[in-house]
TIVEX-907324 format. One record per residue (C-alpha): chain; y, z, x; residue in one letter. Coordinates in steps of 0.02 Angstrom, whole numbers, plus 50000, padded with zeros to 5 digits. Layout:
! residues N
 marvex    yy    zz    xx bado
      A     Y     Z     X    a
...
***
This chain:
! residues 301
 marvex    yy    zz    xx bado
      A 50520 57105 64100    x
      A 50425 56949 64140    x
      A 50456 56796 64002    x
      A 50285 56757 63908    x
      A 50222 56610 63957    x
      A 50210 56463 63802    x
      A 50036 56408 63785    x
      A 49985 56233 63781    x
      A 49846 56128 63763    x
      A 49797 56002 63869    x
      A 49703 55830 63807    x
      A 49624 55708 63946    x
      A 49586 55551 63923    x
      A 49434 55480 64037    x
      A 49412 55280 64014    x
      A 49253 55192 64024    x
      A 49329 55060 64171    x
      A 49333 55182 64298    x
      A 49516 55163 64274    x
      A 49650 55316 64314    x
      A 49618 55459 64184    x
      A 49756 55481 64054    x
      A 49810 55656 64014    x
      A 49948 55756 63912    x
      A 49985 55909 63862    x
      A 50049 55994 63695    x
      A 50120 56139 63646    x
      A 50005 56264 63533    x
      A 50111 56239 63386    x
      A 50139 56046 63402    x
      A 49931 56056 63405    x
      A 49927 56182 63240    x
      A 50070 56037 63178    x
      A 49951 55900 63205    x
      A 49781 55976 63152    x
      A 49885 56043 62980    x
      A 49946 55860 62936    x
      A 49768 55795 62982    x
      A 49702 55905 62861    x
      A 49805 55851 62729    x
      A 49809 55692 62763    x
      A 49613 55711 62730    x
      A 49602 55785 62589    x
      A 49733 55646 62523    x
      A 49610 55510 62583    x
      A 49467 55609 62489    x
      A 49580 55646 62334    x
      A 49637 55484 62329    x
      A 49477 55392 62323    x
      A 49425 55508 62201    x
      A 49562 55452 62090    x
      A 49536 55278 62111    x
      A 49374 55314 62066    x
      A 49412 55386 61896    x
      A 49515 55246 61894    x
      A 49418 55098 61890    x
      A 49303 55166 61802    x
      A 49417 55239 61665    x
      A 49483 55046 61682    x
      A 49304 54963 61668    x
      A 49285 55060 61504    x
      A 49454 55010 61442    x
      A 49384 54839 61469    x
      A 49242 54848 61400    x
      A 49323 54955 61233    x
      A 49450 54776 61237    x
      A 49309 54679 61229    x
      A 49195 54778 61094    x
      A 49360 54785 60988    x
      A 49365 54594 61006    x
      A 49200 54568 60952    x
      A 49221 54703 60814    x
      A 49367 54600 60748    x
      A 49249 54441 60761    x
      A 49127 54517 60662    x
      A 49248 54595 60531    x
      A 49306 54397 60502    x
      A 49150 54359 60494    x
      A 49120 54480 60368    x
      A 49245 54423 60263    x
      A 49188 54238 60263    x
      A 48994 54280 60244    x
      A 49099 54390 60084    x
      A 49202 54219 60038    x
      A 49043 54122 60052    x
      A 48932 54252 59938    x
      A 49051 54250 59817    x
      A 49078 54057 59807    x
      A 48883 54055 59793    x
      A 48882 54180 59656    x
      A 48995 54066 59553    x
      A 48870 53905 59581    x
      A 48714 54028 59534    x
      A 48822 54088 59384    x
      A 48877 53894 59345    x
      A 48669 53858 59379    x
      A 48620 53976 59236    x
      A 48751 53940 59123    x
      A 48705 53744 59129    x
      A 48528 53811 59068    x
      A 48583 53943 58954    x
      A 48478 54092 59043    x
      A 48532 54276 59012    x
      A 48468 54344 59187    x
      A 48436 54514 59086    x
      A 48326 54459 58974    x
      A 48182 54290 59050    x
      A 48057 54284 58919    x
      A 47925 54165 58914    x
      A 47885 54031 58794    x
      A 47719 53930 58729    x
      A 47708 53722 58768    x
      A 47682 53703 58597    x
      A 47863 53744 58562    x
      A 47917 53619 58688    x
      A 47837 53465 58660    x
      A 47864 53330 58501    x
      A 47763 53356 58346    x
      A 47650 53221 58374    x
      A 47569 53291 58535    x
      A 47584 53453 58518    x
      A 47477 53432 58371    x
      A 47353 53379 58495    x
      A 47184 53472 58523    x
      A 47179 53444 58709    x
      A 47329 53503 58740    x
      A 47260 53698 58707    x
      A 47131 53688 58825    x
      A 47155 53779 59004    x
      A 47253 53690 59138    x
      A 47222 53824 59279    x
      A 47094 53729 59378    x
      A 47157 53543 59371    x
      A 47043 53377 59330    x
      A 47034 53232 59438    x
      A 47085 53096 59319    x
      A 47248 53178 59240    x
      A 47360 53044 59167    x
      A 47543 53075 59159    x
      A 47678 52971 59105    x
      A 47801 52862 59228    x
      A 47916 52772 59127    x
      A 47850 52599 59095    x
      A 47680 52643 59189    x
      A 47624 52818 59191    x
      A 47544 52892 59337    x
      A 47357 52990 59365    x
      A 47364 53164 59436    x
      A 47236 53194 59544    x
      A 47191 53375 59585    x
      A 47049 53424 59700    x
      A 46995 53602 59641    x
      A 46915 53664 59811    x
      A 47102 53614 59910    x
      A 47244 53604 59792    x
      A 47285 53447 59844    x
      A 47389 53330 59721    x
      A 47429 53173 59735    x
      A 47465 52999 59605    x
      A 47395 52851 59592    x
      A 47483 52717 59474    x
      A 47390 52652 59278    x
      A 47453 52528 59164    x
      A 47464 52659 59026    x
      A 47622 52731 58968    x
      A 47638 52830 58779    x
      A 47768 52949 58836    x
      A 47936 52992 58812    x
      A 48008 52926 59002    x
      A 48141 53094 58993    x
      A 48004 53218 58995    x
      A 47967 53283 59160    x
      A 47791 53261 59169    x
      A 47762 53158 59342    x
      A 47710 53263 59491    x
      A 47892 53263 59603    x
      A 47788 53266 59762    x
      A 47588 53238 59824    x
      A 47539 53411 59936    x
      A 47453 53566 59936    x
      A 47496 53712 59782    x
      A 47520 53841 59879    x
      A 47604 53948 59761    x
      A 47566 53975 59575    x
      A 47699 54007 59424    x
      A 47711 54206 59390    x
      A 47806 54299 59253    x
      A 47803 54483 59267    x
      A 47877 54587 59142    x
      A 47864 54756 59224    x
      A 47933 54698 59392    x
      A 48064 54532 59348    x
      A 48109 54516 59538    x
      A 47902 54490 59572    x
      A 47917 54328 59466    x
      A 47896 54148 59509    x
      A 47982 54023 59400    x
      A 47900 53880 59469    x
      A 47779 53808 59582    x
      A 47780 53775 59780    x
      A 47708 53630 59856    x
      A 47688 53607 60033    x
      A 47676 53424 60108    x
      A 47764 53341 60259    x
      A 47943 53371 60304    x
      A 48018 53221 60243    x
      A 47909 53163 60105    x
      A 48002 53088 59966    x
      A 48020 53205 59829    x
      A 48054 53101 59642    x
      A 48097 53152 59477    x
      A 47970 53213 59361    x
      A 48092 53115 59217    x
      A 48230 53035 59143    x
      A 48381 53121 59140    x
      A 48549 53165 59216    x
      A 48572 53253 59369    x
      A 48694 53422 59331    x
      A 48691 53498 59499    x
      A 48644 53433 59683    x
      A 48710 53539 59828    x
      A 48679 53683 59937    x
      A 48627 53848 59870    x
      A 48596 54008 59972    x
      A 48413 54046 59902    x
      A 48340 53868 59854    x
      A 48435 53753 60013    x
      A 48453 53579 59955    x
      A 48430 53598 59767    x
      A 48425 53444 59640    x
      A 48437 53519 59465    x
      A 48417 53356 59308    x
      A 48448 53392 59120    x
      A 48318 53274 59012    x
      A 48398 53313 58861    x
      A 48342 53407 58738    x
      A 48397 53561 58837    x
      A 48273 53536 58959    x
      A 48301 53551 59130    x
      A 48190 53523 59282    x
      A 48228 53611 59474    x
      A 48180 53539 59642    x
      A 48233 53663 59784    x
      A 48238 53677 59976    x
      A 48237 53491 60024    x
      A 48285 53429 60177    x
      A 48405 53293 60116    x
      A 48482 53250 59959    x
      A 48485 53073 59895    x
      A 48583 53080 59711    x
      A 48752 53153 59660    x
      A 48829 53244 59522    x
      A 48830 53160 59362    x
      A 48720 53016 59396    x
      A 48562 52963 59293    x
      A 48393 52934 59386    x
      A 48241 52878 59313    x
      A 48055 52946 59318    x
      A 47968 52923 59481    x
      A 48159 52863 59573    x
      A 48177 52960 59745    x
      A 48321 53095 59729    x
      A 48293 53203 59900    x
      A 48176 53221 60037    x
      A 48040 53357 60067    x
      A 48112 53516 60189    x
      A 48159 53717 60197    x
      A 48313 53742 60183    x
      A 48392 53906 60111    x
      A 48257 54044 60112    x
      A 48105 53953 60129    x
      A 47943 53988 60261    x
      A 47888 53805 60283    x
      A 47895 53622 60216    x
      A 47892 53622 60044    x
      A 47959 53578 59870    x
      A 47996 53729 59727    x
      A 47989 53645 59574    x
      A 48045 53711 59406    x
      A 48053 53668 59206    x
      A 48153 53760 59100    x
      A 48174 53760 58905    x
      A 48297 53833 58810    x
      A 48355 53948 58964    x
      A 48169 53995 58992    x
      A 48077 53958 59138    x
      A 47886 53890 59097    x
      A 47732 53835 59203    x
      A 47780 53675 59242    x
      A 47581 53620 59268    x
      A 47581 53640 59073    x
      A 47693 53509 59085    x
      A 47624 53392 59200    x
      A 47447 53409 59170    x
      A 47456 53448 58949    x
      A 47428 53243 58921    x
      A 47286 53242 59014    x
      A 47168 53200 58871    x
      A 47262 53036 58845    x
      A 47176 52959 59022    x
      A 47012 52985 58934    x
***
């Protein structure tokens, strides 16, 4: 019986130089061998990209997860100071209303004629309407008083010095800064948070903003809602805001006079623009303070 021949498989290689042709020859099962680890050794290469794949990607979003944790913790202190600072804010507003004696439950309002001394309040001019402003008004500025002038058609204010002066220098009747009203005193009963305390007028950043009296300033620092704030006590338990200025120019516990410069016209805290909110408060009630700086008006006549 013949032996069976092994079959093999013959590979020729044919160069490009013309050189001598390079062949060899393999058994059928060294070829099976070969193509079987090529084959595997593919799908490895195929696998393993695959896998590295995943893996930088799985990687990138570890990376990114890192850094959105980081910034997550960032925030979180963040948090926690904006918290630190709220509260420490609180205290001053709660430090604010307790110099003035307000109960923030219950902000009634309150006639001039309970505010000022006998002997003007007695006054017949002082009932008549202050809503539209006459050129003319005279106001008192310590040892000279000063004339309001209001233009009806613009709002525009703005002083101009007399050699008249019959008012007490503490009460806060001088005009703090010359601009445009641009926002009225409101009270609203039905809807509290609706209400404006006080009056906004706009003028230049940087104007020189002055007190509207004798007194002694209580509070001048930075408040969340009002910026800059200047707040003076002229006796009497009277008490007279100036808010969002750019600078301040007094301290704590120092006395100014009418008409001295204590800060300079800005918007700081919430504020939309240039301008000064100014306040007058009586017995822990706010009041129109145009009823205060335009009630002597009479007197220039």
């Amino acid at each position: 019986m013949k032996k069976r021949r092994a079959r093999r498989i013959s590979v020729l290689l044919i160069p490009d130089d013309n050189a001598e042709p390079y062949n060899f020859r393999v058994s059928w099962l060294a070829a099976k061998v070969l193509i079987g680890i090529g084959i595997v050794l593919a799908l490895h290469i195929v696998s393993g990209g695959f896998f590295y794949w995943k893996y930088f990607r799985v990687s990138a979003e570890n990376n990114e997860l890192e850094r959105s944790n980081t910034q997550l913790l960032e925030d979180n202190k963040r948090v926690y100071q904006l918290s630190a600072e709220l509260e420490r804010m609180s205290k001053e507003q709660a430090k604010i209303l307790s110099l003035l004696g307000v109960d923030p439950q219950a902000r009634g309002g309150m006639s001039l004629s309970a505010i000022l001394p006998n002997n003007l309040s007695n006054q017949p001019m002082l009932t008549a309407k202050v809503n539209a402003p006459v050129p003319g008004t005279a106001i008192a500025n310590g040892s000279e008083s000063v004339k309001e002038v209001a233009m009806p058609s613009s709002g525009f204010t703005i002083r101009r010095r007399d050699n008249d002066s019959r008012f007490a220098a503490n009460m806060p009747t001088l005009l703090p800064v010359e601009g445009v009203l641009t926002t009225e005193f409101s009270r609203s009963k039905e809807f509290p948070f609706r209400s404006h305390p006080g009056i906004d007028i706009a003028g230049k950043r940087g104007s020189v903003v002055v007190a509207a009296g004798d007194g002694q300033v209580v509070f001048a620092n930075w408040t969340y809602v009002w910026g800059n704030l200047v707040i003076i006590h002229h006796g009497d338990n009277m008490f007279s805001y100036y808010g969002h200025n750019d600078r301040l120019l007094v301290h704590d516990r120092t006395f100014v006079k009418k008409g001295e410069p204590i800060a300079l016209l800005g918007s700081s805290g919430q504020s939309s623009g240039p301008h000064l909110h100014f306040e007058v408060w009586k017995d822990g009630v706010a009041i129109d303070p145009r009823q205060i700086l335009l009630a002597f008006r009479a007197n220039s006549k």
